[in-house]
C-alpha positions in Angstrom: 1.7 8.9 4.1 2.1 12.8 5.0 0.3 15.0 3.6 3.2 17.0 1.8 4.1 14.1 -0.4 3.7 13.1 -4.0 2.4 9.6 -4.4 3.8 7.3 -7.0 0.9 5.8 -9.4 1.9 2.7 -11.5 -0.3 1.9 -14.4 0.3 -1.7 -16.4 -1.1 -2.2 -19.6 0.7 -4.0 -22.3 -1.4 -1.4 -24.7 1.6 1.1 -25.6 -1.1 4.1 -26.7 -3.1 3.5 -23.4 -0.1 4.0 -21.3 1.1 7.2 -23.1 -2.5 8.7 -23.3 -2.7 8.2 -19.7 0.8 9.8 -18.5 0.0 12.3 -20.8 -3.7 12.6 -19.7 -2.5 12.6 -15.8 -0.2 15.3 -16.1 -2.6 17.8 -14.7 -2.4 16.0 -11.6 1.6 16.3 -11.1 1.3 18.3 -8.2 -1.1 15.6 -6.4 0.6 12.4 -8.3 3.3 10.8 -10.4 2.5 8.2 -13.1 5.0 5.3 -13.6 3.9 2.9 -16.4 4.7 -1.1 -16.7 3.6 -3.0 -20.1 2.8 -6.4 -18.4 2.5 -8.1 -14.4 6.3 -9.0 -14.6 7.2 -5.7 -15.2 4.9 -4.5 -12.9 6.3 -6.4 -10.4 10.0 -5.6 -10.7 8.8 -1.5 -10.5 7.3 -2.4 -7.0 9.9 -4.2 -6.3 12.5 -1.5 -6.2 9.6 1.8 -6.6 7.3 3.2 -3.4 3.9 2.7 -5.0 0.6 4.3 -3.4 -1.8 2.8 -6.2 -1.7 0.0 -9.2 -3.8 1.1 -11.9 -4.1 -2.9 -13.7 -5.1 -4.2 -17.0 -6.1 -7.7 -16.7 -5.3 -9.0 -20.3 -1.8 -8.6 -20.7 0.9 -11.1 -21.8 3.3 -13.4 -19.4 1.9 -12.2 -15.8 -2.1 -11.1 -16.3 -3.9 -8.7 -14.4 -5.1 -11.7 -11.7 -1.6 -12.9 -11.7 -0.7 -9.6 -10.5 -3.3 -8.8 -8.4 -2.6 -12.0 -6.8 1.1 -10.8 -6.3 -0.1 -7.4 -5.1 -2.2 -9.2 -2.6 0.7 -11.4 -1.0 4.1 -9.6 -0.9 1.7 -5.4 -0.8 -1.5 -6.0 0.7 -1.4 -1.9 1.3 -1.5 -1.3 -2.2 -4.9 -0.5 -3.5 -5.9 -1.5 -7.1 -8.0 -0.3 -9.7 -8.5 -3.3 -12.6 -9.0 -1.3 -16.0 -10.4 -3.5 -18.6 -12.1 -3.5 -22.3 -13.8 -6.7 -21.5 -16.3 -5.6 -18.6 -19.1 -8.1 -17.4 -20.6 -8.4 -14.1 -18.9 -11.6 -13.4 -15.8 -10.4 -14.6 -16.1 -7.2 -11.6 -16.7 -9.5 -9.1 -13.9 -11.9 -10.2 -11.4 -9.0 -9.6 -12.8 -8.2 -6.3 -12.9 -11.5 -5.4 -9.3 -11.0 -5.9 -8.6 -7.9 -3.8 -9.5 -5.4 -6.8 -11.0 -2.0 -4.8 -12.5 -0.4 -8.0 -13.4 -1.5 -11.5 -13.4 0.6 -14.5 -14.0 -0.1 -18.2 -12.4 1.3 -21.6 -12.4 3.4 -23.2 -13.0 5.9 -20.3 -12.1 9.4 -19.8 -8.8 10.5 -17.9 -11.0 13.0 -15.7 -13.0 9.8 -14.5 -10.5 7.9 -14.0 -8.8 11.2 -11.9 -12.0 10.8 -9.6 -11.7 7.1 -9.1 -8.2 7.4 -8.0 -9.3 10.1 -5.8 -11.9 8.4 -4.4 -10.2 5.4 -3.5 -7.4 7.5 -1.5 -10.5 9.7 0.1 -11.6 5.5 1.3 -8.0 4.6 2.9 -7.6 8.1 5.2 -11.2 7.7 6.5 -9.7 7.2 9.6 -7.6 10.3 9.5 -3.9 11.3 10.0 -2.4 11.6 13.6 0.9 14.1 14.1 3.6 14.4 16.8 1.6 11.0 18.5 3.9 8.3 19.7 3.3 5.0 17.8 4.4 2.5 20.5 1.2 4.3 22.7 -1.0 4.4 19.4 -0.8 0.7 18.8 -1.4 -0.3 22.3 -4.8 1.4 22.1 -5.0 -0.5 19.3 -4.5 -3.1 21.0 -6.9 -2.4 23.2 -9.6 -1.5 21.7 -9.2 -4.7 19.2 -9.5 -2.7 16.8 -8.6 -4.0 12.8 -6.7 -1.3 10.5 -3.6 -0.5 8.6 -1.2 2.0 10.1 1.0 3.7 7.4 3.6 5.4 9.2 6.3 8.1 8.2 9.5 8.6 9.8 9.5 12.5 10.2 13.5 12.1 10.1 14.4 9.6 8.1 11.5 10.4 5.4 11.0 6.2 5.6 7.6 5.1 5.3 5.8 1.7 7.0 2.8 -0.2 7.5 1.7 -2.3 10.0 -1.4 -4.7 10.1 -3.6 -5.6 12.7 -6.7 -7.7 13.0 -9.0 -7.4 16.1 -6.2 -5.9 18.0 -3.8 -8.4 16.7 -0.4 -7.2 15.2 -0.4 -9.9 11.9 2.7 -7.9 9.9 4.3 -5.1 9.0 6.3 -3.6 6.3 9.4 -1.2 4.9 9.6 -1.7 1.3 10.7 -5.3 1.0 11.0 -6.0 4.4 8.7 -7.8 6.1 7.4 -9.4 9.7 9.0 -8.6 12.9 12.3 -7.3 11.9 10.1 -4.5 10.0 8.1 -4.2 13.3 11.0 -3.6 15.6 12.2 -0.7 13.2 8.7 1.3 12.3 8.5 0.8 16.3 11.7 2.4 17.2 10.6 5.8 15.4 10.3 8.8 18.1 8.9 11.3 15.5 6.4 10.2 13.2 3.3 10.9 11.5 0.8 8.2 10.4 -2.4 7.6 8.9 -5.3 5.3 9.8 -7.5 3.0 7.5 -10.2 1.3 8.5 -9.6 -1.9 7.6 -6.9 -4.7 6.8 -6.2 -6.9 4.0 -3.6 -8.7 6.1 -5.1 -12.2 7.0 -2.5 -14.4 7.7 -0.6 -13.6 10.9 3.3 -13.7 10.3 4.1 -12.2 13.5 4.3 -14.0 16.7 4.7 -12.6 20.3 2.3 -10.5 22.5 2.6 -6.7 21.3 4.5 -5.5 24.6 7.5 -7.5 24.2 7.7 -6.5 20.5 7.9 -2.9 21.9 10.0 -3.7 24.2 12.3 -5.5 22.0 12.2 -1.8 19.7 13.3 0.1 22.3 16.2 -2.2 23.1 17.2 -2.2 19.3 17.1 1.3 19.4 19.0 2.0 22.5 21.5 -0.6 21.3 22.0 0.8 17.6 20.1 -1.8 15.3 22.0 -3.4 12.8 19.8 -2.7 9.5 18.2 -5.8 8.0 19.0 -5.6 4.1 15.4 -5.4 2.4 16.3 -6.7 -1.3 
């Protein structure tokens, strides 16, 4: 993600008073962050769906899709997605259950908006540990990657288009990649194809399961021919 632009926040609690206190609470932070609210998982769901989200603030007792349904969900279809879990039920166990699910932070209620400022912070300080790289071209960038074996998450930004992508890899190993709701190679070929583009670095990947097959030179290849040729854009709802 660049620098320059606002992130989108989603907080889900099916507590109408939480939600209000904490859009309210945030709005000191508009410069840095939006707040979008969702009152249960399903709801949550449908937002990312349709809504670029940088972090999922989550209850985890919530009607129709809980707080490990959606983490779970988070987890499949926007492994980039860090969440907090927010919860007025906290034990030990119950912390570790939600990392155990892919959870990156825990905090309890009631707690204060300034605290949970920092812990939103925090986690966002964790993901660009690796730093942001400008006016580098991606197609050399992954190949070091490549090289190196190296296991991260590439968010990249399309300096023209403004289009934003993320691609996985696992000791050197492209496993996915991602525009909104498009997935696998076909979002590959296309975050690929971008000349001038900034992207970020994170140290790590969620990504486990590899849903892209073919050594990493063809796939470039194959960008650069889709690009010379005039790709016909894959629909992504």
């Amino acid at each position: 993600m660049a620098q320059d632009e606002t992130r989108n926040v989603l907080i889900v609690d099916d507590d109408p008073d939480l939600l209000l206190m904490s859009s309210e609470g945030l709005e000191s932070y508009a410069e840095t962050f939006s707040v979008i609210t969702a009152e249960d998982g399903e709801a949550a769901v449908e937002t990312l769906r349709r809504t670029p989200v940088s972090l999922v603030l989550t209850d985890l007792k919530m009607p129709r899709m809980d707080g490990f349904g959606l983490l779970a969900h988070i987890n499949e279809h926007y492994p980039d997605i860090p969440v907090i879990v927010m919860t007025g039920f906290g034990t030990t166990h119950l912390e570790q259950q939600a990392e155990r699910n892919g959870a990156v932070a825990y905090i309890q209620k009631p707690f204060l908006i300034e605290d949970l400022a920092r812990r939103m912070m925090a986690t966002w300080r964790r993901e660009s540990e690796g730093g942001a790289l400008h006016g580098f071209a991606i197609g050399a960038f992954v190949q070091l990657v490549e090289a190196e074996e190296k296991t991260c998450t590439i968010r990249v930004t399309d300096r023209g288009s403004g289009e934003r992508g993320v691609l996985f890899f696992r000791r050197g190993e492209l496993l996915d990649a991602r525009i909104s709701s498009l997935t696998g190679l076909d979002a590959a070929y296309e975050i690929l194809s971008w000349e001038e583009v900034s992207f970020s670095i994170q140290n790590s990947c969620a990504k486990t399961e590899k849903r892209i097959e073919g050594d990493l030179q063809g796939i470039l290849l194959e960008a650069m021919r889709r690009k010379d040729e005039g790709p016909v854009r894959v629909s992504r709802h």
